[in-house]
C-alpha positions as CSV (number, residue, x, y, z in Angstrom):
1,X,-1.2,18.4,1.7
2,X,-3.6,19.6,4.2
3,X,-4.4,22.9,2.5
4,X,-4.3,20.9,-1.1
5,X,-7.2,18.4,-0.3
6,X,-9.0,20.8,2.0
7,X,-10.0,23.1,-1.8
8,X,-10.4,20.4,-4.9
9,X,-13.5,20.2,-6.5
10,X,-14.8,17.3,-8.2
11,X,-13.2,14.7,-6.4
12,X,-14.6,11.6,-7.9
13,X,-12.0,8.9,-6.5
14,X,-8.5,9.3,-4.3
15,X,-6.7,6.1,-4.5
16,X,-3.2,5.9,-1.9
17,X,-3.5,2.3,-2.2
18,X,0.1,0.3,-1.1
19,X,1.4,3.8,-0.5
20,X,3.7,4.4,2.7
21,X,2.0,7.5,4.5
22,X,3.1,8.5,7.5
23,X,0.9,9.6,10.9
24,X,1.2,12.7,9.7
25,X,0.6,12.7,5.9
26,X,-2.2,10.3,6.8
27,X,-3.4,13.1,9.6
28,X,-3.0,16.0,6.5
29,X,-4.7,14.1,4.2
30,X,-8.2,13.1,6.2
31,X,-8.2,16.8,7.8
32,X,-7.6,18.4,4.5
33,X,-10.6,16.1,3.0
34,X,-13.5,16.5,6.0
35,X,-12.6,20.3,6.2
36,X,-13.7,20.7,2.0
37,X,-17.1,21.5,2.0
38,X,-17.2,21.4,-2.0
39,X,-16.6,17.8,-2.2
40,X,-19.4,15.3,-2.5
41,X,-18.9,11.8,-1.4
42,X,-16.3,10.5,-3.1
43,X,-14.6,6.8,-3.4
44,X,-11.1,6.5,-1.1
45,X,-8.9,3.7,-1.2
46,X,-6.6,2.8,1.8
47,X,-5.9,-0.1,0.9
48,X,-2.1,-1.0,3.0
49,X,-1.3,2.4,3.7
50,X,-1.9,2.4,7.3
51,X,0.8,0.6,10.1
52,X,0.1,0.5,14.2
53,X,0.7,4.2,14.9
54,X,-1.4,5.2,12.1
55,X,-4.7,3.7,13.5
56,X,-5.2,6.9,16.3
57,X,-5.1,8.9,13.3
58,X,-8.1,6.4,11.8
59,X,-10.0,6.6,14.4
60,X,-10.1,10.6,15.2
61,X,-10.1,12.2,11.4
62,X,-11.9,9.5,9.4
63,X,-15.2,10.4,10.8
64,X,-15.2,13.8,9.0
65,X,-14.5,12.8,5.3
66,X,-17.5,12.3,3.6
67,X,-17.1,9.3,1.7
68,X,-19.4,7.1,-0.1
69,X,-17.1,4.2,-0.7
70,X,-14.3,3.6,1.4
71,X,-11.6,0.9,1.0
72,X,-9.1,-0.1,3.9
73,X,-8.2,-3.7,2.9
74,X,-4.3,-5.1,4.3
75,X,-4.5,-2.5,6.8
76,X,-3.2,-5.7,9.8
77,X,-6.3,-3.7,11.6
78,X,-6.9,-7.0,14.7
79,X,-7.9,-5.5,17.3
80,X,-8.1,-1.6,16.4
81,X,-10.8,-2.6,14.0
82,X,-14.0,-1.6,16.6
83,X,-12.6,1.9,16.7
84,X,-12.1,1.9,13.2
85,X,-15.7,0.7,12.5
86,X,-17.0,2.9,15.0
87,X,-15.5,6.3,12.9
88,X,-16.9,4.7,9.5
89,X,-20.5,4.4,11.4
90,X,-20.4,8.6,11.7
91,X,-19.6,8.7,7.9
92,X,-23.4,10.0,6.7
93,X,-22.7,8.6,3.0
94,X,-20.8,5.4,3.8
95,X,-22.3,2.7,1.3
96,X,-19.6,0.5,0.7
97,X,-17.0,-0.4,3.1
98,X,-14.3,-3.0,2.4
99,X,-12.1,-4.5,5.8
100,X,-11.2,-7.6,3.5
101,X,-7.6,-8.6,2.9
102,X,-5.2,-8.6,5.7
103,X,-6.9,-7.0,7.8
104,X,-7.1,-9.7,11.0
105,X,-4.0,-11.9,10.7
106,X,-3.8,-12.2,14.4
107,X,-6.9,-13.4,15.3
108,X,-6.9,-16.9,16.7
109,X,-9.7,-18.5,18.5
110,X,-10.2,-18.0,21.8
111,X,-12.9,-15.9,24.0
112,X,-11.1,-12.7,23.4
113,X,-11.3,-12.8,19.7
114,X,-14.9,-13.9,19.5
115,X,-15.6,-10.4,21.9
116,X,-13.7,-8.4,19.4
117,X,-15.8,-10.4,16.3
118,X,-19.2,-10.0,18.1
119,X,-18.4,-6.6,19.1
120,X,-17.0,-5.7,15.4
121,X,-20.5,-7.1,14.0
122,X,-22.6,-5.5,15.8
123,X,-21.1,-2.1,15.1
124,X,-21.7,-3.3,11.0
125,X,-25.3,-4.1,11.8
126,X,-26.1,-1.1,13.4
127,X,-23.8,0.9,10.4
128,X,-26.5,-1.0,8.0
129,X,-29.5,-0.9,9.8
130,X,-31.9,-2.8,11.4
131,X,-33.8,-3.6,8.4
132,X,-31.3,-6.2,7.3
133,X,-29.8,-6.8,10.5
134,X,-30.5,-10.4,10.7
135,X,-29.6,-11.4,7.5
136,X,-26.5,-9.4,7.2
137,X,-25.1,-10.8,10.9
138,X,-25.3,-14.4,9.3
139,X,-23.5,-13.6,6.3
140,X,-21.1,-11.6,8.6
141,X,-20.4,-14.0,11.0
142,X,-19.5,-16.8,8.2
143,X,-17.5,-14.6,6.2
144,X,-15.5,-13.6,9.7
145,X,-15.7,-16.8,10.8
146,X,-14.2,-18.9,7.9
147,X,-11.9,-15.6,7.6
148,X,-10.1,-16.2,11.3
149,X,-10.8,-20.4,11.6
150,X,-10.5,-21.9,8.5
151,X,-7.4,-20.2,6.8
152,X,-5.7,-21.3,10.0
């Protein structure tokens, strides 16, 4: 898989969405796509693909692909999502990222949540940009904050 993904050309979108991939396909797949130097940013969906031992693999080889939209929604992310968010903020050509879905079903209230929130916003800001830093917390925060309280 690896050597497959690491030559196409004109890779417009790679969808793996509800797919079971294991560490190791997962591994293949994201170090076959950041070692292609012929592919320009491209769309990849994640979207439930990932479990627990999968998210080491997230963190370390996302970083390299060079996506311009990238989807990881009902990942069950919690409290591996700062790592997460801090590969996607080395991604040059990141425009759109999607972490909705089922992504923090364990999140409750309490003080250690509300670190991992603040801590997961501010990594978002700083992925935008200070420009519309401001702004973008606010709608952050009440997107994440009806997202963990009020579905409860």
């Amino acid at each position: 898989m690896k050597e497959y993904f690491s030559t196409v050309v004109a890779l417009k979108q790679l969808d793996f969405s509800n797919t079971t991939l294991n560490t190791d396909i997962l591994k293949a797949l994201l170090l076959g796509l950041a070692s292609n130097q012929q592919l320009k940013p491209f769309t990849l969906c994640l979207n439930g693909v990932c479990d627990r031992s999968s998210m080491t693999v997230l963190e370390t080889c996302l970083s390299g692909v060079d996506v311009c939209t990238l989807s990881l929604r009902d990942n069950n992310l919690d409290s591996e999502l700062l790592p997460v968010v801090l590969a996607t903020s080395q991604m040059r050509h990141l425009t759109k990222l999607d972490l909705s879905g089922a992504n923090f079903p364990n999140w409750k209230r309490g003080a250690k949540n509300s670190t991992v929130v603040s801590n997961v916003l501010l990594e978002i800001v700083k992925l935008v940009g200070e420009d519309y830093s401001v702004n973008l917390a606010m709608i952050l925060y009440g997107i994440l904050y009806t997202m963990i309280y009020d579905i409860r």
